[in-house]
C-alpha positions as CSV (number, residue, x, y, z in Angstrom):
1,X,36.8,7.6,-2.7
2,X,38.6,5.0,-1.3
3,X,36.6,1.6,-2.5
4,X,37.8,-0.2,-5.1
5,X,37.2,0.4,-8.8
6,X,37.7,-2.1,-11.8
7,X,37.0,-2.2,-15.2
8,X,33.8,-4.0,-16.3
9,X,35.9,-6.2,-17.9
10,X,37.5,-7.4,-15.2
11,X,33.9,-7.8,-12.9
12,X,33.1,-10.9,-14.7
13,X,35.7,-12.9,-11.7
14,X,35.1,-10.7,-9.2
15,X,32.0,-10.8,-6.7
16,X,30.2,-8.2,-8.4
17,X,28.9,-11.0,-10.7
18,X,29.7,-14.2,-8.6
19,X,27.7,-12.4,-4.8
20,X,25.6,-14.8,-2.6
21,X,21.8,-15.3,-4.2
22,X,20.5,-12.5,-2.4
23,X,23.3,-9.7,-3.0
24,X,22.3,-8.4,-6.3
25,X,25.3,-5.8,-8.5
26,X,24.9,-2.1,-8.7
27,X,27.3,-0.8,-11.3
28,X,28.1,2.9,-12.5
29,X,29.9,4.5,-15.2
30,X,30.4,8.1,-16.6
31,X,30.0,8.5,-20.4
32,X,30.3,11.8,-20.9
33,X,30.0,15.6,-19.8
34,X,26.2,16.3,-20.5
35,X,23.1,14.6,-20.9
36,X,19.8,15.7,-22.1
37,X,17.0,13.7,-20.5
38,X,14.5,15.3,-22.0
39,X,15.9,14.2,-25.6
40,X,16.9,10.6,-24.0
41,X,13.5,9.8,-22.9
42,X,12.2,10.5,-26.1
43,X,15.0,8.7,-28.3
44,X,13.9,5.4,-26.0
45,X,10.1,6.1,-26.4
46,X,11.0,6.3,-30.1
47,X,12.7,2.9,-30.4
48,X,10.6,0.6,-28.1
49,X,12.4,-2.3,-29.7
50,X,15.8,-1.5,-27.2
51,X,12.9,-2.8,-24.6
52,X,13.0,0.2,-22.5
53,X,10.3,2.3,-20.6
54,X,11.6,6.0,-19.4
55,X,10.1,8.0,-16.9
56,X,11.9,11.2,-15.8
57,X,12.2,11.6,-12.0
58,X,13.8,14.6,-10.8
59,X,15.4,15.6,-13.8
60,X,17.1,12.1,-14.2
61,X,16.1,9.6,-16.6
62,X,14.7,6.3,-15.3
63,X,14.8,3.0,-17.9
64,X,12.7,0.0,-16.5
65,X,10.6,-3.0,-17.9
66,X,7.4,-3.7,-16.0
67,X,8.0,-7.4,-16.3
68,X,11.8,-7.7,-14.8
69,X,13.9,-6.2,-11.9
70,X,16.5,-4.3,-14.1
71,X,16.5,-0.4,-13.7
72,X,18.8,2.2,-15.0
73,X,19.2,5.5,-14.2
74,X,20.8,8.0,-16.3
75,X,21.6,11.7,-14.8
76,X,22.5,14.9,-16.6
77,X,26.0,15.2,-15.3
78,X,27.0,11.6,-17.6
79,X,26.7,8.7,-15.1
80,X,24.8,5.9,-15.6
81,X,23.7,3.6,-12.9
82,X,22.3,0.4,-13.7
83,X,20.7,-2.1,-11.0
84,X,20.4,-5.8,-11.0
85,X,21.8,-6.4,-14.7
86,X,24.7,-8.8,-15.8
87,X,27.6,-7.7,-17.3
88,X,26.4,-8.6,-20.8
89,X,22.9,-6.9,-20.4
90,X,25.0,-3.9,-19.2
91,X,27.4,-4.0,-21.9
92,X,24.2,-3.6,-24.1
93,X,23.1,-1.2,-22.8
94,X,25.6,0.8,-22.3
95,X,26.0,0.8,-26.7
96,X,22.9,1.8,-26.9
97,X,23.5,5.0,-24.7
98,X,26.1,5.5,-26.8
99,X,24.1,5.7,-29.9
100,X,21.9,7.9,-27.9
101,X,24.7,10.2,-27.0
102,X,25.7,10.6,-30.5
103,X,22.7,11.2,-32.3
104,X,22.6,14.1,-29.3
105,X,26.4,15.0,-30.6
106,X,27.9,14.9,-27.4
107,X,31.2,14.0,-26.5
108,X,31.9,10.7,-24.9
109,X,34.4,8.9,-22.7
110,X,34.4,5.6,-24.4
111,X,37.6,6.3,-26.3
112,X,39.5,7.4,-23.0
113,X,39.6,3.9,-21.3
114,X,41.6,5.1,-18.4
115,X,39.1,7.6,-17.6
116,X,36.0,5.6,-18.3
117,X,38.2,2.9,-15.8
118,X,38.5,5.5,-13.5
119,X,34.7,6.2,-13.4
120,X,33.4,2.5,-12.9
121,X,32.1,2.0,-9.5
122,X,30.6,-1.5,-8.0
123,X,28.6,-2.6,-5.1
124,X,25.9,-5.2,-4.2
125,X,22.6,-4.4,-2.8
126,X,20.4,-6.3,-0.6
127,X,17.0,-6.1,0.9
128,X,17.0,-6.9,4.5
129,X,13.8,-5.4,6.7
130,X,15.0,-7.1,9.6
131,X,18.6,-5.8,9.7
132,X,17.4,-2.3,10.9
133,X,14.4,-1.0,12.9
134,X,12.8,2.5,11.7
135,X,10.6,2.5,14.4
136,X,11.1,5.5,17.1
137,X,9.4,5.6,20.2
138,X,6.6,8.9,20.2
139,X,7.9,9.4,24.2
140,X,11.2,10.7,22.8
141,X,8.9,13.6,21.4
142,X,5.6,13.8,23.3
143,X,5.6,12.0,26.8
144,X,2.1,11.9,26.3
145,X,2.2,9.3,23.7
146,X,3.9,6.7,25.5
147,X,4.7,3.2,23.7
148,X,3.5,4.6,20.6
149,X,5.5,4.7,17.5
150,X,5.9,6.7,14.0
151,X,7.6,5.9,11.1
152,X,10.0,7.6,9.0
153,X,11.7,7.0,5.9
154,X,13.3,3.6,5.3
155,X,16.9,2.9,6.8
156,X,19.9,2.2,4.7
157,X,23.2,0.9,5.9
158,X,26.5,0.1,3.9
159,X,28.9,-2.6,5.1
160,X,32.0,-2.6,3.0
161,X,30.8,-2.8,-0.4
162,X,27.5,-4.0,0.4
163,X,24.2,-1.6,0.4
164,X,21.6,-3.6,3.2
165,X,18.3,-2.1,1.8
166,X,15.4,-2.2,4.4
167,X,12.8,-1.7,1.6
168,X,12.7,-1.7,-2.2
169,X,11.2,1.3,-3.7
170,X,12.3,3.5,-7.6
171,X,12.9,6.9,-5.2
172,X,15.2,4.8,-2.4
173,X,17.1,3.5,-5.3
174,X,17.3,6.7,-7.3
175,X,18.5,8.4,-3.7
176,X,21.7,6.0,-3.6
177,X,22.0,6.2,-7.2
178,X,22.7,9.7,-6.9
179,X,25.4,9.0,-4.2
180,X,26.8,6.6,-6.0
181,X,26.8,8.9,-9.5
182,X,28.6,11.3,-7.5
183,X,31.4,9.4,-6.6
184,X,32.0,8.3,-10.2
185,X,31.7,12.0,-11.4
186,X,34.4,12.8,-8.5
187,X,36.6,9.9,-9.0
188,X,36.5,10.9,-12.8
189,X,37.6,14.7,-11.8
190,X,41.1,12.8,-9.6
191,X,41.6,11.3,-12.2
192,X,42.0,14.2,-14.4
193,X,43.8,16.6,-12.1
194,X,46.4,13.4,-11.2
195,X,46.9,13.1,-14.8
196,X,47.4,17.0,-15.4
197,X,49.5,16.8,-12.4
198,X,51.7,14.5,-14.1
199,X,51.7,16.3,-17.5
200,X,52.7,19.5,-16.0
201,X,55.6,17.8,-13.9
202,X,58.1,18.8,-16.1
203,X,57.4,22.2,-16.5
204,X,59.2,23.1,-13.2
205,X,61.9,20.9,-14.1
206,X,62.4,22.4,-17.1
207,X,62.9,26.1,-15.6
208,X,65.0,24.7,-12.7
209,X,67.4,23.2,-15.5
């Protein structure tokens, strides 16, 4: 993975927070090995004052309000991704996850910060419908329909770290969400092996000496 990654500390001067009106933050983090949504969904719908709503969606855990943009999504290999929230709100509610994960008794990456470091992945999102065309001509397939047209699932492009969005919909987000999860998940496994790598450097050494 070759964009850049920064801790959330350090996002508060860069242009995941400061992005043109439009260009709203995506930000994702792993927090641990295992999650279980089921269990998740039901310590939210427990404590309605945290202000969350779940809904599970493929086996991943959605949080959303009805009155506000926010969303998080939360996916049974540890990454979080959260969409249109501010550092602080993230911050927020990435404690309460961790209470969450606890009262599950699962192991988390919060006291590892170089790993957790390693994890955090930002972009901006934006919703452009006139940026791309998802309209194909029905001549391609059947000559006989000349000049008319079908439509097919919403494009998405990515320039730099910038996701251009032709529509807004829950399963469009929760598809790059997933992507985006991935990466972290990955980034989190180099991470590991460069740091074994390292710890096992001397081993060699040691038997050439």
């Amino acid at each position: 993975n070759t964009r850049s990654r920064s801790k959330l500390a350090r996002n508060t001067s860069a242009s995941f927070f400061t992005s043109k009106s439009d260009e709203r933050p995506i930000f994702a983090s792993c927090v641990t090995l295992e999650v279980d949504c089921a269990h998740a969904s039901e310590f939210f719908d427990t404590n309605p004052w945290f202000g969350w709503q779940t809904e599970i969606v493929a086996n991943v855990l959605r949080l959303f309000t009805e009155e506000s943009v926010e969303q998080v999504f939360i996916f049974e290999f540890g990454c979080v991704v959260y969409w249109d929230m501010s550092e602080a709100q993230i911050e927020k509610t990435l404690a309460v996850v961790s209470e969450m994960l606890g009262l599950q008794g699962r192991r988390t990456y919060f006291g590892a910060s170089q790993m957790v470091e390693a994890s955090n992945d930002d972009m901006l999102f934006t919703i452009d419908s006139n940026e791309m065309k998802h309209k194909v001509e029905f001549s391609k397939w059947d000559p006989g329909k000349e000049g008319e047209f079908y439509d097919r699932a919403p494009c998405v492009n990515i320039k730099h770290d910038l996701i251009i969005m032709e529509t807004d919909s829950m399963r469009l987000r929760l598809a790059i969400s997933y992507a985006i999860a991935q990466s972290s998940v990955l980034s989190v496994f180099e991470w590991q092996t460069e740091s074994l790598s390292l710890e096992l450097r001397s081993i060699p050494e040691a038997l050439q000496a």
